[in-house]
C-alpha positions in Angstrom: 245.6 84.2 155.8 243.0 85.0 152.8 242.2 88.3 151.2 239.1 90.5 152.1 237.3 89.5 149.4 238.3 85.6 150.1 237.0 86.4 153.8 233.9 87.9 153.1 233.0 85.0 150.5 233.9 81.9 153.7 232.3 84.3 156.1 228.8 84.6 153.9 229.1 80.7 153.5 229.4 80.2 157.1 226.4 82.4 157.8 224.3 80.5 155.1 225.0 77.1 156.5 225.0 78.2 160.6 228.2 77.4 161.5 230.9 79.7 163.7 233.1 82.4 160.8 236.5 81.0 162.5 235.1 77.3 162.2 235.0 77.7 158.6 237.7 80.3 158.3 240.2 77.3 159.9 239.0 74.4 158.0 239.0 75.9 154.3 242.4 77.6 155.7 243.6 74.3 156.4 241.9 72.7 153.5 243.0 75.5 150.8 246.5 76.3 152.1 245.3 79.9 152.0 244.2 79.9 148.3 240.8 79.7 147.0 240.9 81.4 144.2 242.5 81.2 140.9 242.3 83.5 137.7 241.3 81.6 134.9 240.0 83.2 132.0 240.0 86.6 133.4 237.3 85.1 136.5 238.7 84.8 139.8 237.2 80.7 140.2 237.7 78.5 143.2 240.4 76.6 143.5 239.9 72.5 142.4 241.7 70.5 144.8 242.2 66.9 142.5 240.9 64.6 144.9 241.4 61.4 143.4 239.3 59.5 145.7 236.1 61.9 144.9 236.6 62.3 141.0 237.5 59.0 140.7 233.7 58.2 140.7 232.7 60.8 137.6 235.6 59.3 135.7 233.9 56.6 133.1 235.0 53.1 133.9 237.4 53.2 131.2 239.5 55.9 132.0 238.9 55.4 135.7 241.0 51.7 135.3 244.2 53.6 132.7 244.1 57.1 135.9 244.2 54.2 138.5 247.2 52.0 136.7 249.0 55.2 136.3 249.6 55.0 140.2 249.1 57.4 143.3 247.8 60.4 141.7 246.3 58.5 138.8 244.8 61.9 136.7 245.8 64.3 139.1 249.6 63.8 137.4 248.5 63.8 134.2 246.6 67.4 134.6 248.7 69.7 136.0 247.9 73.1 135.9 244.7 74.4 137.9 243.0 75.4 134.4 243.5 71.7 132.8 242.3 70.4 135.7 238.9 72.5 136.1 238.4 71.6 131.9 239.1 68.1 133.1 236.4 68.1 136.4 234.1 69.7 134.0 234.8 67.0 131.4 234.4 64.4 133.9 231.2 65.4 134.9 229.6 65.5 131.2 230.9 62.2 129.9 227.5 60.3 129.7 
């Protein structure tokens, strides 16, 4: 299951947002295969989970069409450790 520290941050989420602690506690356990957080930079961050079919949108349309030739996957195979693929979410998301 998750750390204290992981439990008390789903647990204050859960209260925040009025749903039942084990609701949340199952889903993001489900959802996070137990880990939701990584060490980057000396910061414990939350763990991305590359899903193409979200991120696909902040990619601009020319990138979007050369991740989406590449296949299943598209940019999540071509950023492959956690920290590439937070710089690579947070790159997404400034491209103008």
């Amino acid at each position: 299951m998750f750390n204290s520290e992981a439990q008390r941050a789903i647990e204050a989420v859960a209260d925040a947002i009025l749903v039942p602690r084990d609701a949340l506690l199952a889903v993001v356990d489900v959802e996070s295969n137990g880990v939701v957080f990584t060490q980057i930079g000396g910061k414990a961050l939350p763990v991305i989970r590359w899903e193409g079919h979200y991120f696909d949108r902040f990619v601009p349309a020319k990138k979007r069409e050369q991740a989406r030739k590449a296949g299943p996957g598209g940019i999540q195979r071509l950023v492959s450790s956690r920290t590439a693929r937070r710089r690579s979410a947070t790159l997404c998301l400034t491209v103008p």
